[in-house]
C-alpha positions as CSV (number, residue, x, y, z in Angstrom):
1,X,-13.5,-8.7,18.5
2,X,-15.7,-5.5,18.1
3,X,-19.0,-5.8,16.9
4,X,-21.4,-3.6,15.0
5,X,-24.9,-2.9,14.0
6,X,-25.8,-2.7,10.1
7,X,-28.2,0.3,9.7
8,X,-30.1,1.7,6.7
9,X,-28.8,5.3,5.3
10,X,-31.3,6.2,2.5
11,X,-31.6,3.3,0.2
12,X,-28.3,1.7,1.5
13,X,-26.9,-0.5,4.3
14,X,-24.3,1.5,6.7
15,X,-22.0,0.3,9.3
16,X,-20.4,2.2,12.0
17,X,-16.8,2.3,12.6
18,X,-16.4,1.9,16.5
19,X,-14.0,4.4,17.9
20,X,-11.7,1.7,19.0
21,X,-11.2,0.3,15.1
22,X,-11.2,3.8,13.9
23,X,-8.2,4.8,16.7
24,X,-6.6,1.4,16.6
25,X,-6.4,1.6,12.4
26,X,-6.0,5.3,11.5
27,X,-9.5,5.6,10.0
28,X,-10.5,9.3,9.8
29,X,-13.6,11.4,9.0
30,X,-14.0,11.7,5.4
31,X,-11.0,8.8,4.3
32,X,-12.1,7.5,1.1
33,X,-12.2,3.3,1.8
34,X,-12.6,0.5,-1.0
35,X,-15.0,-1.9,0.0
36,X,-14.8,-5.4,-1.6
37,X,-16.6,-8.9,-1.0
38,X,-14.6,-12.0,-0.6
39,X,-15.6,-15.9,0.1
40,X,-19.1,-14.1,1.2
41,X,-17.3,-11.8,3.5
42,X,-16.9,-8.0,3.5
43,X,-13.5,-6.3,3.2
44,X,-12.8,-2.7,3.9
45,X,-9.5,-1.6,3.0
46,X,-7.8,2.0,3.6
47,X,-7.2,3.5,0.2
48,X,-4.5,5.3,0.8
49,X,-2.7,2.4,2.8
50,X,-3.1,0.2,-0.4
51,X,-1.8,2.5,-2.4
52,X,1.5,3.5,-0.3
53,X,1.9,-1.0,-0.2
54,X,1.7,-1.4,-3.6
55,X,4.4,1.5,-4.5
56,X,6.6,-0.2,-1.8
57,X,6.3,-3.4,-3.2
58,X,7.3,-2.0,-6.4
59,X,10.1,-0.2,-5.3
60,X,11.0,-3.5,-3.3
61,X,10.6,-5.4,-6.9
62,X,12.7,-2.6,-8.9
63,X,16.1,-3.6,-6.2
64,X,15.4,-6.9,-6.3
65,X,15.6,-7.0,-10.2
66,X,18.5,-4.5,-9.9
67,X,20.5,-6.4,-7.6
68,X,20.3,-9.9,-9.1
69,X,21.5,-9.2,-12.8
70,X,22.8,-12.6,-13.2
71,X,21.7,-14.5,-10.6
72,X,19.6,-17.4,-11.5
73,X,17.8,-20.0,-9.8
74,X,17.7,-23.2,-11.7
75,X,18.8,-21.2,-14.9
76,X,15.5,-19.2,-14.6
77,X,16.4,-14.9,-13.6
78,X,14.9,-14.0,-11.0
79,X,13.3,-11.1,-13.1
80,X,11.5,-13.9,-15.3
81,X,10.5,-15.4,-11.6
82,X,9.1,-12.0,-10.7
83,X,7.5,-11.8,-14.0
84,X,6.0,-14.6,-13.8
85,X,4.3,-14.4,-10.0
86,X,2.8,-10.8,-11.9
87,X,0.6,-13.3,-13.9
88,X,-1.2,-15.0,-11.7
């Protein structure tokens, strides 16, 4: 596990990438980044890789629908299961 220092960068806290997680990753100079707190913890997500994973998965969601007019499970669609994992 790498570690890092936090630093100050005007009036906020700044970490530096290490080259290693910035190679191993794909992080680049200038790559926007969301940056989100979880059970206390800090989460740094690539942007662009969120965005490409949740177009995927909706493409993967759109076959899935397409391919299982009729199908049930338990006399519930599987579009009405999909549906209903959206809502939670």
């Amino acid at each position: 596990m790498t570690q890092a220092i936090v630093g100050k960068w005007g009036r906020n806290l700044a970490v530096r990438v290490p080259f290693e997680v910035a190679e191993q990753s794909g992080l680049k100079e200038g790559e926007r980044v969301e940056i989100e707190t979880r059970d206390g913890d800090i989460v740094i997500r690539r942007s662009k890789v969120s965005d490409e994973a949740r177009q995927k998965a909706m493409r993967a969601v759109e076959d899935i629908i397409a391919r299982s007019k009729g199908v049930t499970l338990g006399g519930i669609s599987i579009k009405e299961l999909i549906n209903e994992g959206r809502k939670r």
